[in-house]
C-alpha positions in Angstrom: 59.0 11.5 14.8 59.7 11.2 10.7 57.8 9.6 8.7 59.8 7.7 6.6 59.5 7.7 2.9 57.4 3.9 2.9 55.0 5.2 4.9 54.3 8.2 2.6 54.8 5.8 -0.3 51.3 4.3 0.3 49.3 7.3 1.5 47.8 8.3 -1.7 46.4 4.5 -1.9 45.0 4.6 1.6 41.4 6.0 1.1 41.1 3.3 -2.0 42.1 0.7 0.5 39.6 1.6 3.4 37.0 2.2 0.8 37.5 -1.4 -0.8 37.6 -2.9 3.1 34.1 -1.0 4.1 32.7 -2.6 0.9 33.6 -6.0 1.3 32.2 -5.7 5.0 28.6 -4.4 3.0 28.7 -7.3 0.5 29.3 -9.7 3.3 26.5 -8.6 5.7 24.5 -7.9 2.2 25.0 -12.1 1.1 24.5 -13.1 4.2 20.9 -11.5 4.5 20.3 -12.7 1.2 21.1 -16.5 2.3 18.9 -16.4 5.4 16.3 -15.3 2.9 17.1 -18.3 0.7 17.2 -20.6 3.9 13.4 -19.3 5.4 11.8 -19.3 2.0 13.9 -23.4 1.1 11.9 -24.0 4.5 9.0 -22.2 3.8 8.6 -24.1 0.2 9.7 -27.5 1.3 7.5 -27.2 4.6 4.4 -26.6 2.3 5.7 -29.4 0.0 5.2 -31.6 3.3 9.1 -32.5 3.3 10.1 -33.7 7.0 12.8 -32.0 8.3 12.2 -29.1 6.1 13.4 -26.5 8.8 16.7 -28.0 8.9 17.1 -28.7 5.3 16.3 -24.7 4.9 19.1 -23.9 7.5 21.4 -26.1 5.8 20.3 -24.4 2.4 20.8 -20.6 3.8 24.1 -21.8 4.9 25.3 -23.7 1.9 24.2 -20.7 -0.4 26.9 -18.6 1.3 29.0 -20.5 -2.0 28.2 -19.3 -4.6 26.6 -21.9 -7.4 27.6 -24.7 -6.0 26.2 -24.5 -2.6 23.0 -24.5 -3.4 24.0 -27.1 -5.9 24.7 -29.4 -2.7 21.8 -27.8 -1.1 19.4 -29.0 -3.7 20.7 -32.8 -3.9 20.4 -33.4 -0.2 16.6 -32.5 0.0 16.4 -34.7 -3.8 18.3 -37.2 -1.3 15.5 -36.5 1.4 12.8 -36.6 -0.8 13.4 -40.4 -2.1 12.6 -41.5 1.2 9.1 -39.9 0.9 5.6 -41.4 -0.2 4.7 -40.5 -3.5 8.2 -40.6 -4.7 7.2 -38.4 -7.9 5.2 -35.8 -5.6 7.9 -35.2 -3.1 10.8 -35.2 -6.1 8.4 -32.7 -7.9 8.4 -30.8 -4.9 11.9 -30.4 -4.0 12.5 -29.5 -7.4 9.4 -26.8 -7.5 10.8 -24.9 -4.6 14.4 -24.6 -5.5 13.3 -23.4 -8.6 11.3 -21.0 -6.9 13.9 -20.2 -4.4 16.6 -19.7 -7.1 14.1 -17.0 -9.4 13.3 -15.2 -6.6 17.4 -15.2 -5.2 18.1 -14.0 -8.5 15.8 -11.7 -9.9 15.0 -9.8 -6.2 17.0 -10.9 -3.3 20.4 -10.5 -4.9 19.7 -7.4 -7.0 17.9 -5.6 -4.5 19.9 -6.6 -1.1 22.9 -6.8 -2.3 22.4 -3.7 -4.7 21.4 -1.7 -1.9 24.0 -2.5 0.4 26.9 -2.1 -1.7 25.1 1.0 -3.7 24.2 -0.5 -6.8 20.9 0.1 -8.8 19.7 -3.7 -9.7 20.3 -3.0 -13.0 24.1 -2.4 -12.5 24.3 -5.5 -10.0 22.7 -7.8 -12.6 25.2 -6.3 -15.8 27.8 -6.8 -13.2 27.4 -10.5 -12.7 27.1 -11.4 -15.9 30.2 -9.2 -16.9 32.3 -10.3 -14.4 30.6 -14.1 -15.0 31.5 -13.7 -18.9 35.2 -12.5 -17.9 36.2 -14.4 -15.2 34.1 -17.9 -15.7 32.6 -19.1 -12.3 35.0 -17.0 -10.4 33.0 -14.4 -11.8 30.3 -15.0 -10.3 32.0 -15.1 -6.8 33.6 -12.0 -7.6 31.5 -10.1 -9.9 29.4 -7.8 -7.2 32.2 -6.6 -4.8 34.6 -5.8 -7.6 31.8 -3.7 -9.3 31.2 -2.1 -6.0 35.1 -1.1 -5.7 35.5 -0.4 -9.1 32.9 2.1 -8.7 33.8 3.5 -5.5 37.0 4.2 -6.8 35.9 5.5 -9.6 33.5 8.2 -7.6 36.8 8.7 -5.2 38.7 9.4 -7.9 36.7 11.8 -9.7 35.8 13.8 -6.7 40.4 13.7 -5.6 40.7 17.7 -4.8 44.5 16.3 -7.3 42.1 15.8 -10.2 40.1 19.0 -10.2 43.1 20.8 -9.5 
């Protein structure tokens, strides 16, 4: 059997493609720790704020942060939505409003950096300069984007400085 000159065409790319596949796999598995952590500490913070239904307003939460910005965005108006049912209006509104930003500074400053660091191999550091990069370059898309593309960039990167071709 030949191989034909398409397959051999592509060969040198293949590592960079199984290497970018494995990483997207990590960031997937890495957000979708970080949204059960948003969901169980939403429900944690809007249990203690005396919310009713607060576990399945922090399930709805986990799952709607799996979007980026503007799931929790939707996330946030439903329990606000909730929370005008509740007696005193101002308490349960101040509430609500206490937790997501709790939820959302601890997302940003420790879940994301440190999960999602970890699991795609990025010191916090990096993964924080990354999303704002990417964020700064690409607008919102950015901040979809901004970790897994650091991730392959530098995985390439290592790839290619370690290519036998290169030191050669």
């Amino acid at each position: 059997m030949s191989t034909s000159p398409r397959n051999t065409f592509f060969q040198p790319l293949l590592p960079y493609l199984k290497e970018a596949r494995h990483t997207l796999g990590r960031y997937l598995l890495g957000q979708s720790l970080v949204s059960t952590g948003i969901g169980l500490s939403t429900w944690a913070g809007l249990a203690l704020a005396g919310l009713p239904g607060a576990f399945f307003l922090g399930l709805l939460s986990g799952a709607l942060s799996l979007v980026p910005v503007l799931g929790i965005g939707l996330a946030f108006v439903i329990c606000l939505a909730v929370a005008l049912f509740q007696q005193p209006l101002l308490g349960a509104l101040g509430g609500v409003c206490a937790v997501f930003l709790v939820v959302q500074l601890l997302e940003g400053f420790v879940l994301s950096p440190l999960i999602l660091g970890r699991s795609l191999g990025l010191h916090p550091l990096v993964a924080l300069g990354a999303i704002l990069g990417f964020s700064l370059l690409l607008g919102p898309l950015g901040l979809l984007l901004g970790l897994p593309l650091a991730a392959i960039l530098l995985g390439w990167g290592r790839r290619f400085l370690k290519s036998p071709e290169r030191t050669s």
